[in-house]
C-alpha positions as CSV (number, residue, x, y, z in Angstrom):
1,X,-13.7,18.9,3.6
2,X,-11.7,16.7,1.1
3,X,-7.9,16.2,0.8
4,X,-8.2,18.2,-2.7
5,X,-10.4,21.2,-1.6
6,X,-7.4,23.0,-1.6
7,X,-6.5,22.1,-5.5
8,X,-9.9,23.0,-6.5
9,X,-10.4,26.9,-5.0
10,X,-11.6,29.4,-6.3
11,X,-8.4,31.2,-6.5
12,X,-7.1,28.3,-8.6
13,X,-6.1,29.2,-12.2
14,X,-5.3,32.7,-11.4
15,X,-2.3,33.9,-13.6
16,X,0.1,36.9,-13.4
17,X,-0.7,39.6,-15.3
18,X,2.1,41.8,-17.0
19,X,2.1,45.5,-16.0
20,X,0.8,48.2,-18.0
21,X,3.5,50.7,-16.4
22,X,6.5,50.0,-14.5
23,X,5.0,51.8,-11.6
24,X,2.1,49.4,-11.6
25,X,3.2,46.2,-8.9
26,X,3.4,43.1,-10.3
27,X,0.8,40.2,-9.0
28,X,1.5,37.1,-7.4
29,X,0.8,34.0,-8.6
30,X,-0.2,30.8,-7.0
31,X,1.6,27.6,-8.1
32,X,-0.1,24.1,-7.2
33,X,0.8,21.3,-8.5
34,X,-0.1,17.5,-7.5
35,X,2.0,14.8,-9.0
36,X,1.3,11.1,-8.8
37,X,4.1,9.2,-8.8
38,X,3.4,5.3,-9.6
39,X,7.3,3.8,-9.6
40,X,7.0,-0.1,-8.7
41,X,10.3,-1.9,-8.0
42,X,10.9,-4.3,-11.2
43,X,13.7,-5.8,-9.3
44,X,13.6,-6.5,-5.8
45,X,16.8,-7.9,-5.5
46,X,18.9,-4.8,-6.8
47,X,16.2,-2.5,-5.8
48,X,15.6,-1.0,-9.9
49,X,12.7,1.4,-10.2
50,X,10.6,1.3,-13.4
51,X,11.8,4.4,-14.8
52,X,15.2,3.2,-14.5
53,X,14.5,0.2,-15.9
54,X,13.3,1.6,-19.2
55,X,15.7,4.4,-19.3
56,X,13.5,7.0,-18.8
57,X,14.3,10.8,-17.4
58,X,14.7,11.4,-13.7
59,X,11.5,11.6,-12.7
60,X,12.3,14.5,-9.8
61,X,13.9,16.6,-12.4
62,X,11.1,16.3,-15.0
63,X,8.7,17.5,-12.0
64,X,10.4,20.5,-11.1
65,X,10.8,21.8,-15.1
66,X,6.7,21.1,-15.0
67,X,6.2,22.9,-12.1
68,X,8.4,25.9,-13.5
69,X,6.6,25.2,-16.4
């Protein structure tokens, strides 16, 4: 069993489903999400990140609007 077995089941993919009546429940969806962060320190002595260094967005903030997404 791999570390990404879970990422790759069958139930992967599935999407919600609008009702056709309001009487009808809605379905869940499952959310999974696997981000890869690579964030190297460009200056050791004041501790800068990359994405701070180049001005980027907040990197924690951009995840969660992917994730909501």
């Amino acid at each position: 069993m791999s570390i990404l077995d879970p990422l790759f089941s069958p139930e992967r993919g599935q999407r919600s489903t609008i009702p056709d009546s309001k009487s009808e429940p809605p379905q869940l969806t499952i959310v999974r999400t696997l981000v890869i962060v690579y964030e190297p320190t460009m200056d050791s002595s004041t501790g800068t990140k990359l994405s701070q260094y180049m001005r980027w967005n907040n990197l924690e903030e951009l995840a969660k609007g992917y994730m909501s997404d």
